[in-house]
Structure formats: C-alpha cells, structure tokens
N, C-alpha and C positions, 0 to 999 in steps of 0.2 A: 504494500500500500504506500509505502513511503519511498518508492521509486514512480510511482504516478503523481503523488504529490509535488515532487523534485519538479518531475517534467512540466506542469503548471506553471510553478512559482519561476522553471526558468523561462518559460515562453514569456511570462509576466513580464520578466526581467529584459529580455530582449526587445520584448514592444514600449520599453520603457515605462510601463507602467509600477515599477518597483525599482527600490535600488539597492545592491545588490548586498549590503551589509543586512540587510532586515532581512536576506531568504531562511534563515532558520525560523523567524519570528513568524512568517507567513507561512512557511510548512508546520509548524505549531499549531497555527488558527486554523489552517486545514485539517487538521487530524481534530482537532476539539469539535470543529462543526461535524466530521462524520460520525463521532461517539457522540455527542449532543443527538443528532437525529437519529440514529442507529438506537439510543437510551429510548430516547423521545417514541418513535417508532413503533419498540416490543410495547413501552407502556398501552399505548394504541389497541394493539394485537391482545394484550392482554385484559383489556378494557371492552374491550367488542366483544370476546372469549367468554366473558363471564357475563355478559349482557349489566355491564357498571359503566358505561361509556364518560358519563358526565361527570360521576362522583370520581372515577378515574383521574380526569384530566386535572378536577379540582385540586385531587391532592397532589399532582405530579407539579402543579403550577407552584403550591405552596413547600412542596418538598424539596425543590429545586432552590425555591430562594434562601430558604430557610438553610440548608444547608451548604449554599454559597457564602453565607454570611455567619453562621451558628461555628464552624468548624466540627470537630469532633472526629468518630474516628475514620480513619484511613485505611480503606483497605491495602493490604502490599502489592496486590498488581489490579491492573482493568480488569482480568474476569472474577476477580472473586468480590469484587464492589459490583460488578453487571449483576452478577446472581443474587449475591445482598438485597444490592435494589429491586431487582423483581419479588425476590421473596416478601421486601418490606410490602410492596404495592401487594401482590397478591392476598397477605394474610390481613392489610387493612379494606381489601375489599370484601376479602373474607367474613368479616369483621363487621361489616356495615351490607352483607347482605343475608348474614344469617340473622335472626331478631329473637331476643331468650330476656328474659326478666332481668330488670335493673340493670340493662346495656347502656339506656341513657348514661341515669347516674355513673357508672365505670366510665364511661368515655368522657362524662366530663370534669369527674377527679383527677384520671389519668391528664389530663389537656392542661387542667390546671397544675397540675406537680410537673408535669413537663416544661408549661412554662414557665413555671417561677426556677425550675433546673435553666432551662437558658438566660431568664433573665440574671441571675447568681453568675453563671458561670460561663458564656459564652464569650469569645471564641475559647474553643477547647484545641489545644494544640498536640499534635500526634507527634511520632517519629519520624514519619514520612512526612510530614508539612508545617516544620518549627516557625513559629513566629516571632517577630519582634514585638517591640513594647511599645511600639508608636501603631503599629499593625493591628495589636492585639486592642487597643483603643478602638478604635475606628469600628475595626471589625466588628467590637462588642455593639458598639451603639446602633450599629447597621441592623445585626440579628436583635436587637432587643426592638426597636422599630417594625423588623420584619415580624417578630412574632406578636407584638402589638396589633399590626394588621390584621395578621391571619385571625387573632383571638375575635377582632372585635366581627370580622367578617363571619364568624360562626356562632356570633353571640355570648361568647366564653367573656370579654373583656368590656370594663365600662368605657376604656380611653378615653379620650380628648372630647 
C-alpha cells in the first residue's frame, strides 16, 4: 500500500503540486485517510448487519472525537485497535439492542462514572503515545468539552 501511496505523492510532487520535503507528511495523510475510511466503512457494514444503522453512526461520530481528544489506551499495532474497535461498536450495539430491566439506569450511571473518569483524568497517556505537559493541557480541555457535548446531547449533562 505504501508503494501506491509513494506513486501519488510523487506524481503530486512532479505537477508541482507538493514540495518535496513534506512527501512523508502526505504519504502519512494518505495512509490515515485509508484507515479512517476502511474504520469508518466496517462501522457501516457492521451497523447495517445488525439493523442499528443510526444508533451506529451516532456512537462512531462520538467515539471518534472522544477518543481523539480523551487519549487512553493504545493498542501496539493497527489490527488489534481495528478488532478492539469493532468489538467496542459491536457489544454497544449489542447493548442498546437487547432491552432487560434497569438498562436505562446502568447506562446512565455507567455514562456518568465515565464521565467524570474523563473529566479527572483525560488525556490518559500510553506507551505508544507519551505526551507532553503543554499537550496534555490542551488535550484535557478539548476531551472535557468533547465529553460535555456528547453528555449534554444525550441528556446525561446540564452544561452551559
């Protein structure tokens, strides 16, 4: 994959459209956009699968930010974060399409201890993705806004 990439960023490079110190940084952005959509994608397939299409999308929209910004952990390579992630998706659609007594209340203690986990402690720094101190700022405030949102979008939080 990363010899078709090459061949792009150098066609790029040749129609001047790039220069040519940045070609790792654009073979980079191209590998991120094919696992981004190749992620994106199974969520889809997995979402249609179980006839959860909408509740799907919702949570892949909120898991993605949430976890752009939240840090935490790291898988050691791409497929075993690919499998992770589908697992997470699958067992919360799981999850939201089976229906048993006092699910509500469970998901909304669970929602609430989760968030006040991110708001305490995010960004969470792994071994595969150490942060810095000016990073870990920013970062924090970002996931604690992003989980702000998400809360109040499901009715979990009073916010602003």
């Amino acid at each position: 994959m990363r010899k078709i990439f090459e061949g792009i960023v150098n066609f790029m490079e040749e129609n001047g459209s790039i220069q040519s110190e940045y070609k790792d940084v654009y073979i980079f952005a191209l590998q991120t956009i094919v696992v981004y959509a190749f992620n994106i994608g199974t969520g889809v397939v997995i979402g249609v699968f179980m006839k959860e299409f909408l509740y799907c999308m919702i949570f892949l929209a909120a898991f993605i930010l949430l976890r752009q910004e939240a840090g935490g952990y790291h898988a050691p390579g791409w497929k075993s974060c690919y499998f992770l992630s589908c697992g997470i998706l699958v067992l919360t659609l799981l999850w939201i399409k089976e229906e048993f007594i006092y699910q509500t209340y469970i998901t909304m203690i669970a929602a609430l201890v989760a968030g006040i986990g991110i708001f305490l402690f995010a960004p969470l720094e792994d071994k595969n993705k150490p942060l810095e101190e000016e990073e870990k700022k920013a970062l924090g405030k970002k996931a604690n806004h992003s989980c702000d949102r998400t809360g109040r979008g499901n009715g979990i939080s009073d916010g602003e």
